[in-house]
N, C-alpha and C positions, 0 to 999 in steps of 0.2 A: 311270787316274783322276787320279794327281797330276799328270801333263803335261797331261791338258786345264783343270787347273785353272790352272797355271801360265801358259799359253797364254790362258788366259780373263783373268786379271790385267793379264799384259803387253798383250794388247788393251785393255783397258779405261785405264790407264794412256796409252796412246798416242794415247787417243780424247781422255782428259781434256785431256793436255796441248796436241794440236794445237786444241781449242777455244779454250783460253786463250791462243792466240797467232798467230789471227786479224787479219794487219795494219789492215783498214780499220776494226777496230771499235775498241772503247776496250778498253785493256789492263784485266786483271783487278780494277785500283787503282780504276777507275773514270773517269778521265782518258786523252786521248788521247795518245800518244806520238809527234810527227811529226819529219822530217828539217830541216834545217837549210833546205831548199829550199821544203819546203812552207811553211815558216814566212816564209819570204820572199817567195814567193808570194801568201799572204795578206794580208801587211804591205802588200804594191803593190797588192792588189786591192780589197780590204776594209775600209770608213771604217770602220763602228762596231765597232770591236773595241780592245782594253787589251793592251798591250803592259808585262807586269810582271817588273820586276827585283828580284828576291828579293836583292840583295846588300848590303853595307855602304854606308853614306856614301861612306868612302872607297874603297873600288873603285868605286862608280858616278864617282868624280868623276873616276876613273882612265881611261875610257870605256865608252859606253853603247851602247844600237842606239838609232838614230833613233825618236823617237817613245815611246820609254821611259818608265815610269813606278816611281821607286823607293820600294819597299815590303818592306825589310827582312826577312826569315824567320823574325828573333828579334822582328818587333815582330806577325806575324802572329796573331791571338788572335778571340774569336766579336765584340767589341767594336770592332776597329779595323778587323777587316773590313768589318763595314754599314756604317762610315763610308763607307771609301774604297773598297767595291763594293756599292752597294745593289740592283743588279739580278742577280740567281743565274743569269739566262738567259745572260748577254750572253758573247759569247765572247772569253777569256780567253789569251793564251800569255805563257806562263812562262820564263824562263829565271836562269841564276845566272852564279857562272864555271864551275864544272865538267859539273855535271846533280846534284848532290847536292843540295843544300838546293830547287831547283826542283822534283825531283819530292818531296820530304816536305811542300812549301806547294800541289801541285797535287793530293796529299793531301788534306791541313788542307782544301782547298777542297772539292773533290768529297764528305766527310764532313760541311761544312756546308751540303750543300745544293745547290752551285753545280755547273750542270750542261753547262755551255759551257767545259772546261777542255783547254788545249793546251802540252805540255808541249815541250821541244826542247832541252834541254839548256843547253849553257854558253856563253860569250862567249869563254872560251878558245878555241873553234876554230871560231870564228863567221868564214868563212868573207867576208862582205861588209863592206861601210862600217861604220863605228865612230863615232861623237861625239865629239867632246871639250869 
């Protein structure tokens, strides 16, 4: 009896987890998590879409990715959001330098609402062209 219960647990554990980590769909957070590729993919294919820099002044002025838009992680709040994204559909990708402060404002977002959210990490190892 306690090995099939045991048995019965770790099934169900391995059911939960492999649900939750489903690459084409949105991770558990709510927000998409994509590759560095796909994100660059999109960038070349895709006009109406925000391309948001969760980082400082000064790192953004440090360099960017083309098309970039900075919008700070410490300034993101319910108020400065509807300013500077009033449409919750439109789709969105994030990135910071590391993937830390991008996925806690792809977060903040998908919590307010916003439901076109693309997260992809950091500029550190941003792979293509940079701005300056």
């Amino acid at each position: 009896m306690k090995k099939v219960f045991i048995l019965l647990i770790s099934a169900l554990l391995i059911f939960s987890l492999a649900a939750c980590t489903m690459p084409w769909d949105k991770n558990s957070d709510g927000y998409k998590q994509i590759s560095y590729e796909e994100a660059k993919k999109i960038m070349d294919e895709e006009k109406d879409i925000i391309i948001l820099d969760v980082r400082t002044q000064e790192e953004f002025e440090g360099g960017y990715i083309k098309g970039a838009v900075l919008f700070p992680s410490q300034e993101v709040n319910e108020k400065t959001v509807d300013e500077k994204l009033p449409d919750k559909d439109q789709k969105i990708l994030i990135y910071c330098s590391s993937g830390g402060r991008s996925k806690k404002v792809a977060q903040q977002l998908v919590d307010m609402g916003y439901t076109n959210i693309y997260e992809f990490g950091g500029i550190n190892s941003w792979p293509y062209e940079i701005q300056y």
